[in-house]
N, CA, C and O of each residue as an XYZ file, in Angstrom:
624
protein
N      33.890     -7.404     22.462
C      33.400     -7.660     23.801
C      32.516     -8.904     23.831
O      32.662     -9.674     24.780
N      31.733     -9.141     23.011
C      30.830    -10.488     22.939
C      31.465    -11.490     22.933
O      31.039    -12.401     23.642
N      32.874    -11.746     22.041
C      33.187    -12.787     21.731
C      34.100    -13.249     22.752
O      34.373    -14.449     22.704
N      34.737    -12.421     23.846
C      35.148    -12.985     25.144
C      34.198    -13.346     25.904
O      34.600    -13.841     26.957
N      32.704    -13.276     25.744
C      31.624    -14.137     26.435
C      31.047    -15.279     25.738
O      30.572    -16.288     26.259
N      31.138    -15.019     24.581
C      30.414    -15.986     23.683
C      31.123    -16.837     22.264
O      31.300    -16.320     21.162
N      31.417    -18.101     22.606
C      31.898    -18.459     21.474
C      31.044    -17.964     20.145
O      29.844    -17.724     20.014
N      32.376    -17.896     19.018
C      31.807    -17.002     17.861
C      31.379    -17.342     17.098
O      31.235    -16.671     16.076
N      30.888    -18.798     17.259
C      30.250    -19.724     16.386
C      28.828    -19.462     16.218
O      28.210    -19.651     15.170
N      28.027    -18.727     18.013
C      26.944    -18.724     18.384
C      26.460    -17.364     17.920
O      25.254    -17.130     18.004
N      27.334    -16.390     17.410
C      27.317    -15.197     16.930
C      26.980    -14.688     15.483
O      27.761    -15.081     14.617
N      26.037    -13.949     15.109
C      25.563    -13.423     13.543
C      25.964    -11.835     13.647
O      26.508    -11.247     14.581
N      25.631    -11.463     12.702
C      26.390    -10.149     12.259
C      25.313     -9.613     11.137
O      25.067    -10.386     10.211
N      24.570     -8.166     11.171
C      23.760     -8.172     10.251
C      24.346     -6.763      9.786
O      24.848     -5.974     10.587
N      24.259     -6.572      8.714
C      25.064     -4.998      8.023
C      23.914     -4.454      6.736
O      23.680     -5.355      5.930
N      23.254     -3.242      6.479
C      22.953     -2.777      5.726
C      23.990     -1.678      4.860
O      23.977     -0.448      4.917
N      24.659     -2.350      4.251
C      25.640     -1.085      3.391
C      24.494     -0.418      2.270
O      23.744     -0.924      1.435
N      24.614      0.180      2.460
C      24.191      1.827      0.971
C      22.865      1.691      1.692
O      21.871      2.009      1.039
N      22.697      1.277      2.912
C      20.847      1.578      3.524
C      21.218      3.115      4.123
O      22.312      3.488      4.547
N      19.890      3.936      4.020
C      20.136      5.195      4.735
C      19.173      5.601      5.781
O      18.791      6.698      6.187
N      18.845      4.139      6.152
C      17.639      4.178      7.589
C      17.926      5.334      9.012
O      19.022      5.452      9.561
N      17.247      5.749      9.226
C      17.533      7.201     10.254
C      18.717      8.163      9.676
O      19.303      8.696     10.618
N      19.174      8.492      8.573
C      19.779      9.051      8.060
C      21.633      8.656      8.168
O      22.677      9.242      7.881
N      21.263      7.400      8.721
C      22.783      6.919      8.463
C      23.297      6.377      6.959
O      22.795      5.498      6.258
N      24.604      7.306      6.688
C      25.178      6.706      5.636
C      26.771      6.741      5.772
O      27.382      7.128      6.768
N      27.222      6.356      4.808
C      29.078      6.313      5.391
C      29.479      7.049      3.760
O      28.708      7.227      2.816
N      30.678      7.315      3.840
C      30.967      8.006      3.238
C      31.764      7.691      1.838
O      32.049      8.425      0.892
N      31.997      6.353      2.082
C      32.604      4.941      1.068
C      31.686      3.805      1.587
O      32.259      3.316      2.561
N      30.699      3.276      1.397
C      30.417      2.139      1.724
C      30.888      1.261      1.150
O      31.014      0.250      1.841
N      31.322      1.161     -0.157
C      31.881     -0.300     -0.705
C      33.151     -0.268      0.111
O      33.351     -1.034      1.053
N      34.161      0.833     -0.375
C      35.183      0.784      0.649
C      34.715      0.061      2.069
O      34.949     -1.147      2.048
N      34.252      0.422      3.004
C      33.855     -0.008      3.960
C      33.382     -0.937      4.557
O      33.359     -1.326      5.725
N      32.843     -1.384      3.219
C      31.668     -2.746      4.229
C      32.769     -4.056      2.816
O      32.418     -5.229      2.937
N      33.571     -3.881      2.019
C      34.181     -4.885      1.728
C      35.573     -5.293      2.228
O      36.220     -6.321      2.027
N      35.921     -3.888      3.131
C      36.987     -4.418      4.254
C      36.311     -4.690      5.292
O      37.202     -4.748      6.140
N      35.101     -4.953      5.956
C      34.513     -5.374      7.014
C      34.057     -7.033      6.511
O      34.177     -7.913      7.364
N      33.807     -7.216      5.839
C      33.458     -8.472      5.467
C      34.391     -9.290      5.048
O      34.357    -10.492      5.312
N      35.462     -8.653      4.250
C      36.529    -10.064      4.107
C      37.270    -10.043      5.747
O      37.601    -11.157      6.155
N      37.476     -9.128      6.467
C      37.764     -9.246      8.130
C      36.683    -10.393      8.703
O      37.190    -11.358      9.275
N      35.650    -10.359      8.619
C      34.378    -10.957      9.645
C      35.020    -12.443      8.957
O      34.799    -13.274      9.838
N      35.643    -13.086      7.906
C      36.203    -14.482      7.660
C      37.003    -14.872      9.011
O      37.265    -16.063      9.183
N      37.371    -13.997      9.897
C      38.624    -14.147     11.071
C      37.916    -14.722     11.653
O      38.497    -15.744     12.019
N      36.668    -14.699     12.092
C      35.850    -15.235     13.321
C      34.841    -16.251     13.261
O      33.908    -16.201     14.063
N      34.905    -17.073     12.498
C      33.913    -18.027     12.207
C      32.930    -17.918     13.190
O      32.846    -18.500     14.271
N      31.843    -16.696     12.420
C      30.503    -16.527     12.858
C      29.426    -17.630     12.531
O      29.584    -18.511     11.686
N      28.467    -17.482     13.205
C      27.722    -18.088     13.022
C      27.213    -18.256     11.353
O      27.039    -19.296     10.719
N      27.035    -16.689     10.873
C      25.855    -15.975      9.609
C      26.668    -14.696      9.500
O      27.284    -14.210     10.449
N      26.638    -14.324      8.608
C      26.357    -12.908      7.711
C      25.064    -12.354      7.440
O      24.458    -12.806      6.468
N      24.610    -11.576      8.038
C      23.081    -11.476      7.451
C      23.183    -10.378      6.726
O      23.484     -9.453      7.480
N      23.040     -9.886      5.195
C      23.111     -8.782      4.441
C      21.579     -8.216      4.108
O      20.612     -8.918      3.815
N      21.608     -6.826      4.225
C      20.485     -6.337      4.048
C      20.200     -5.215      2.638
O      20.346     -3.993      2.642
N      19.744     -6.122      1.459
C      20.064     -5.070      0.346
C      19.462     -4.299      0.333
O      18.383     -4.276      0.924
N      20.144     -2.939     -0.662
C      19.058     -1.873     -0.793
C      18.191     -1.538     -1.030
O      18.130     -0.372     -1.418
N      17.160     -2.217     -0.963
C      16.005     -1.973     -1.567
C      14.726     -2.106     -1.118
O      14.809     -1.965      0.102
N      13.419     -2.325     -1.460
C      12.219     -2.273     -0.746
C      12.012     -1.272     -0.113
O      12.131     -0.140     -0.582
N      11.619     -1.576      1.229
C      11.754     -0.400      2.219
C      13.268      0.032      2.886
O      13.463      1.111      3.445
N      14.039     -0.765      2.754
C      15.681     -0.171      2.908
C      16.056      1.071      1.547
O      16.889      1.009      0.644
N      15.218      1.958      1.836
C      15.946      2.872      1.103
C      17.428      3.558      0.127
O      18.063      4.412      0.745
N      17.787      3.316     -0.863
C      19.172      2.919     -1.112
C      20.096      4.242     -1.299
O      19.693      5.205     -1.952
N      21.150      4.215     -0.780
C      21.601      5.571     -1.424
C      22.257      5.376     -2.867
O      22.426      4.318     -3.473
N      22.568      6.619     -3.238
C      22.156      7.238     -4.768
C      23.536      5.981     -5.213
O      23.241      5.030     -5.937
N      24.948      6.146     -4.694
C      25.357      5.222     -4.976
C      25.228      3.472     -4.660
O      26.210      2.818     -4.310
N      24.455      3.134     -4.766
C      23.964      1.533     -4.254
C      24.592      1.143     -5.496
O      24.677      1.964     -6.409
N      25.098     -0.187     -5.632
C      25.341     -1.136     -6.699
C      24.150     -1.648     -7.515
O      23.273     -2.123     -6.793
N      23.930     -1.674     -8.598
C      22.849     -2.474     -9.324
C      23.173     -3.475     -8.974
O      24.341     -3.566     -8.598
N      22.381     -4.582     -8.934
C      21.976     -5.828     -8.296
C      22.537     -6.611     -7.122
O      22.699     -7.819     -6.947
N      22.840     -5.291     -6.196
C      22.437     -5.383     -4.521
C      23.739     -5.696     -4.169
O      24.764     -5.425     -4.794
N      23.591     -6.443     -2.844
C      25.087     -6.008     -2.241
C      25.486     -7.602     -1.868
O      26.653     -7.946     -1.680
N      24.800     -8.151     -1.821
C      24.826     -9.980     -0.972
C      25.697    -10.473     -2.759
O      26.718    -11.157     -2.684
N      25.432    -10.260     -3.483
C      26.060    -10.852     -4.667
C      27.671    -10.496     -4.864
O      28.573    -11.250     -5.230
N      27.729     -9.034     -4.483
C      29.067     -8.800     -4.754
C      29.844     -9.635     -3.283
O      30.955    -10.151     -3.405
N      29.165     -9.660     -2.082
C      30.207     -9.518     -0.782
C      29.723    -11.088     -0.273
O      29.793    -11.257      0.945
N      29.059    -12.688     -1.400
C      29.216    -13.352     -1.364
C      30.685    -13.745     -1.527
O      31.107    -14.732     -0.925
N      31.326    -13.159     -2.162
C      32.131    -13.383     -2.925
C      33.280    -13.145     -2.583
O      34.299    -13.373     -3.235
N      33.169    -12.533     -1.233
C      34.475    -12.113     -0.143
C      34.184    -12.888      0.689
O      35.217    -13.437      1.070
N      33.242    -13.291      1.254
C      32.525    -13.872      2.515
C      32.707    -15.435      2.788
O      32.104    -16.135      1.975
N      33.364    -16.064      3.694
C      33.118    -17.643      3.455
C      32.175    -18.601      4.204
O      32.103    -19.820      4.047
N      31.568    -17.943      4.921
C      30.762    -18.781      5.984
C      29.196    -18.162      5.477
O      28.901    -17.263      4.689
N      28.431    -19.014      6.253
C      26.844    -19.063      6.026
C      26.903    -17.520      5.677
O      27.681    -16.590      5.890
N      25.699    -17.711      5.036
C      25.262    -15.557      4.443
C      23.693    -16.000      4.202
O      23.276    -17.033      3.678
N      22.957    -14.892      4.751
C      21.708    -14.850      4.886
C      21.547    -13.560      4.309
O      22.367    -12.659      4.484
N      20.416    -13.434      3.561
C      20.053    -12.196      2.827
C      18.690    -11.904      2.993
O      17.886    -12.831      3.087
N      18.162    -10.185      3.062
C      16.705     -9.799      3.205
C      16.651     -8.963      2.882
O      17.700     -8.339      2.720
N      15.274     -8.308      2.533
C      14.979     -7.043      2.113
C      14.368     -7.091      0.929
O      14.836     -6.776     -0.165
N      12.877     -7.659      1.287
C      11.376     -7.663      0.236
C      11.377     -8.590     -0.876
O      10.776     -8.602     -1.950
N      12.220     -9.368     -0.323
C      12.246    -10.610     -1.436
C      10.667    -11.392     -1.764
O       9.896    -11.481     -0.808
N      10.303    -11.848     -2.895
C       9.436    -12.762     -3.204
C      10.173    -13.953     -2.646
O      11.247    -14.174     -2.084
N       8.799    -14.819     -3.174
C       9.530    -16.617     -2.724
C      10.086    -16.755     -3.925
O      11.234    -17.198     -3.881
N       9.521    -16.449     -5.333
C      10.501    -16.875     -6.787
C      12.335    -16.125     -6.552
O      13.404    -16.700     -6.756
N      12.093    -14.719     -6.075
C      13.642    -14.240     -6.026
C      14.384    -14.969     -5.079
O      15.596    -15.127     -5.223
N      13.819    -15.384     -4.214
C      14.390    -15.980     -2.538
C      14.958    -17.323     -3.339
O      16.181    -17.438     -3.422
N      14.189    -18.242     -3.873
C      14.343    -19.424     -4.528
C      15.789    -18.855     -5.442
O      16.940    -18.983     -5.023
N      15.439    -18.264     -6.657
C      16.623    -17.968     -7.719
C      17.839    -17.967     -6.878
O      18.659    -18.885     -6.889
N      17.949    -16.659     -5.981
C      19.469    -16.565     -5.102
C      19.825    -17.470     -4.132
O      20.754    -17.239     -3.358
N      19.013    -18.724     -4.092
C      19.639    -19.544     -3.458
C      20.162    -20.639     -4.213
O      21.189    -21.297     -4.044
N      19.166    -20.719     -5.171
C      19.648    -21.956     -6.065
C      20.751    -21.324     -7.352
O      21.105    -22.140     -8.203
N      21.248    -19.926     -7.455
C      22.474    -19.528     -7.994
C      23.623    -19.778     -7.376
O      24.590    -20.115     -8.059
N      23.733    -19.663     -5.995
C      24.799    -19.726     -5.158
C      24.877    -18.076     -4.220
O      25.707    -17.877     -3.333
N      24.075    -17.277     -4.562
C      23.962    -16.045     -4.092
C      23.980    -15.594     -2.576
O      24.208    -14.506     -2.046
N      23.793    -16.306     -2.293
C      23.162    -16.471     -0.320
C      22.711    -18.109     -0.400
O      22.263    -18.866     -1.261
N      23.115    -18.191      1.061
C      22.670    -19.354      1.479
C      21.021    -19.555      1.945
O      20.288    -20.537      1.832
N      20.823    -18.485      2.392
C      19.855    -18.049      3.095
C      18.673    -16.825      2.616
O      19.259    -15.846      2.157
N      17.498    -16.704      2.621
C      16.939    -15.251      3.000
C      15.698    -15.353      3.598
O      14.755    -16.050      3.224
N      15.768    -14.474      4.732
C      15.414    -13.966      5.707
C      13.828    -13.105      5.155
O      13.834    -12.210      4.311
N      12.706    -13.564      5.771
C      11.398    -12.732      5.235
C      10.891    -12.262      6.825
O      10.900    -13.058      7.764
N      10.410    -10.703      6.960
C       9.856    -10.241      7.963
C       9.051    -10.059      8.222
O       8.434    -10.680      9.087
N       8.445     -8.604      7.260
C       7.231     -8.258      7.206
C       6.586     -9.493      6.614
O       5.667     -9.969      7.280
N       6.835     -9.963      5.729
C       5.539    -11.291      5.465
C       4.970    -12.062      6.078
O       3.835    -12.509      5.919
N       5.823    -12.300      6.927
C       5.694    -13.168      7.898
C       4.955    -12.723      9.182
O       4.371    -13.400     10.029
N       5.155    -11.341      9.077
C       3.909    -10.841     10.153
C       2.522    -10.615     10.135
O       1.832    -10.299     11.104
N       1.880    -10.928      8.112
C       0.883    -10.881      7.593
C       0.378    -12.312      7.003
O      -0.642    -12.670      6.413
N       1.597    -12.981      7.449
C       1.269    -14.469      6.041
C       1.578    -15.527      7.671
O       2.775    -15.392      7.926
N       1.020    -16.295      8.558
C       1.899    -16.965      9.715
C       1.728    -18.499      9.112
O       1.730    -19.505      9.822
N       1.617    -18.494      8.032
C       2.118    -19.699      7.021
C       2.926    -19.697      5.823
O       3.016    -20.609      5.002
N       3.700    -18.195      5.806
C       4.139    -17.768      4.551
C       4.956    -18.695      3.803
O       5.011    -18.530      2.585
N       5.762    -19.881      4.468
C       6.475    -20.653      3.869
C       5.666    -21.780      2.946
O       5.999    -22.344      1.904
N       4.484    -21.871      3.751
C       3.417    -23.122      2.839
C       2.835    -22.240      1.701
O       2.742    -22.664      0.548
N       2.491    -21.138      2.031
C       2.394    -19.587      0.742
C       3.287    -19.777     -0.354
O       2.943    -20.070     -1.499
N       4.648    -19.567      0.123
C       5.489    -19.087     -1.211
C       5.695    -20.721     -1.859
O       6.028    -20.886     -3.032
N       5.482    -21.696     -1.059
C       5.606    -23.502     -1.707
C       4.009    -23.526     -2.897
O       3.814    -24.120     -3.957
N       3.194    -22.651     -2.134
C       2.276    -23.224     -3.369
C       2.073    -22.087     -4.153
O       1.104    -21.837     -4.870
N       3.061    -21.431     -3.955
C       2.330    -20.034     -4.980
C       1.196    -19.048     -4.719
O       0.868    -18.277     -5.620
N       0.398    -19.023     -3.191
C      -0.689    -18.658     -2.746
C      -0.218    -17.160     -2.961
O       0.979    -16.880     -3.019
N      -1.550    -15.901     -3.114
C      -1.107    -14.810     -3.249
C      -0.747    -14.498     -1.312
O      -1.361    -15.110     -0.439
N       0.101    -13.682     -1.081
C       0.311    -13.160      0.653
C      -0.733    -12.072      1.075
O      -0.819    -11.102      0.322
N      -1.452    -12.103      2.064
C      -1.998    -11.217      2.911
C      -0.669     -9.923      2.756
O       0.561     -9.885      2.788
N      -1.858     -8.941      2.570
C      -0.989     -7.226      2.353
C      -0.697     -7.456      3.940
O      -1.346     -8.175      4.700
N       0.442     -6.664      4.246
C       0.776     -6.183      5.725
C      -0.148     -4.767      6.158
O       0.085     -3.809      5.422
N      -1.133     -4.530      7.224
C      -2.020     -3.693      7.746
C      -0.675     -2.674      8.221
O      -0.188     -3.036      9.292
N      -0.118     -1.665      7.695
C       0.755     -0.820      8.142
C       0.392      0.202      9.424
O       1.141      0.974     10.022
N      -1.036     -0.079      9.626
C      -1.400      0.480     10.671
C      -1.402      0.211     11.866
O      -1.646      0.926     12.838
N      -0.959     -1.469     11.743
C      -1.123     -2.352     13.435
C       0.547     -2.345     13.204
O       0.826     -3.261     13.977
N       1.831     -1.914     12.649
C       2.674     -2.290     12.873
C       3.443     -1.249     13.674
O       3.190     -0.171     13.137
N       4.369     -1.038     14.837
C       5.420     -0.583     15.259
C       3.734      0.393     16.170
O       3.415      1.578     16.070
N       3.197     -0.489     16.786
C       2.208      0.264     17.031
C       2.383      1.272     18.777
O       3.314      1.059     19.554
N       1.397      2.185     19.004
C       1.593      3.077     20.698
C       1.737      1.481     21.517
O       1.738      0.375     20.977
N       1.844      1.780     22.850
C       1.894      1.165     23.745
C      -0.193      0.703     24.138
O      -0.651     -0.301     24.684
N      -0.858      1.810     23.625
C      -2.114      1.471     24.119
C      -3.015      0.552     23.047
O      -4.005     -0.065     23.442
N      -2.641      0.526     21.868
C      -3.440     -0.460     20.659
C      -2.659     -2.075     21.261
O      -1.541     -2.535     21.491
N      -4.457     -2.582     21.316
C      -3.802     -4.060     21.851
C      -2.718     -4.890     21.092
O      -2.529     -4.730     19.886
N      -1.941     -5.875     21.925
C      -1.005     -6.658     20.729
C      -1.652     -6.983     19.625
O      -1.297     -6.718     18.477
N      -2.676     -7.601     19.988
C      -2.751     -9.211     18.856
C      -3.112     -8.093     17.542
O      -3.495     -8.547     16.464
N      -2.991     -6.991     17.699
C      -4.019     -6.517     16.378
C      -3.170     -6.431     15.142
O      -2.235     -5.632     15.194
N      -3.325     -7.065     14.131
C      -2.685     -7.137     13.249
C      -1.275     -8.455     13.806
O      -0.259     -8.219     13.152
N      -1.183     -8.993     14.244
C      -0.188     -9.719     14.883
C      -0.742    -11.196     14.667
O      -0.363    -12.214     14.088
N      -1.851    -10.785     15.439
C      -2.188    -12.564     15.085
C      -3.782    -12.847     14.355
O      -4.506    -13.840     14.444
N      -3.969    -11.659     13.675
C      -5.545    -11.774     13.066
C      -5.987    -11.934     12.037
O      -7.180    -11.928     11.736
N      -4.496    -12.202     10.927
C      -4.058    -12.544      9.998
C      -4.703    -14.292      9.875
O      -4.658    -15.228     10.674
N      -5.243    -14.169      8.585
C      -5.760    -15.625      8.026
C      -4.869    -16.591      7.515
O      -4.125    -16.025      6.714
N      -4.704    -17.342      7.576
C      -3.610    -18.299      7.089
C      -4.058    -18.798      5.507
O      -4.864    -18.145      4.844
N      -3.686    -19.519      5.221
C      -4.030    -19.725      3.742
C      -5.244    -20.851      3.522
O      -6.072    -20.841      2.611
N      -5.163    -21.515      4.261
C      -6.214    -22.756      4.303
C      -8.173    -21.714      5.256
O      -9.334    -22.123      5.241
N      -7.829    -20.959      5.617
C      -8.688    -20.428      6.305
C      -9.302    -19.805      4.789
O     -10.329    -20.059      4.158
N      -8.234    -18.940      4.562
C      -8.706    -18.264      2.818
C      -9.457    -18.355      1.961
O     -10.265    -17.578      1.452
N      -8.898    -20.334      1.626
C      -9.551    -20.691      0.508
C     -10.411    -21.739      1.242
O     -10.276    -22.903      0.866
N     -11.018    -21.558      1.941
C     -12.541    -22.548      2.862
C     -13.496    -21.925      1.976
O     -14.696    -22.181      2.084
């Protein structure tokens, strides 16, 4: 349905295979998500965004040792973006292997709002306050959002 509105160039695609977030799981995921991905070559998407198992993506019991963006690079021909609790040293390695083109940082970035000048100099990251995140409707925004120190504030 999107792609009769939207050329599919302008379009990304994000998939957690072997994640079991709200208790979704499938019943073959390799089966599954490696006939979904050599298919997604039909549509020259924008991105692939892969979400490995791990960190807080919970993995199920069958997950692949060393994640899922490595094996389904390898089916995949267009841009691929990868996430899920990467450091800046791992982020660096899988890009400069050929692993992903890309990876994607979230939570850091909601604790670090310089995290890229962070992981360039090696600075340690502001912990994420798990208490200002996914917060009621009545705790103000900015809390934890924007009260975060940047790195130059840090080391003053």
């Amino acid at each position: 349905a999107i792609l009769s509105s939207v050329d599919s160039s302008k379009v990304g695609i994000r998939l957690s295979p072997f994640g079991t977030a709200f208790g979704c799981t499938d019943s073959n995921p390799r089966e599954i998500y490696d006939y979904v991905v050599k298919k997604l070559n039909d549509y020259d998407l924008a991105y692939l965004h892969m979400v490995e198992p791990r960190g807080m993506q919970q993995p199920a019991p069958d997950a692949p040792d060393g994640g899922v963006t490595k094996i389904h690079r390898k089916m995949y021909d267009g841009v691929m973006i990868s996430a899920s609790g990467y450091t800046g040293d791992e982020a660096r390695k899988v890009v400069e292997d050929g692993t992903t083109d890309l990876v994607a940082f979230a939570r850091d970035f909601i604790s670090n709002p310089d995290l890229v000048k962070c992981i360039r100099t090696g600075a340690e990251l502001n912990p994420v306050n798990w208490q200002t995140v996914y917060v009621p409707l009545d705790v103000p925004f900015e809390t934890g959002y924007t009260d975060y120190p940047f790195l130059d504030e840090k080391t003053a």
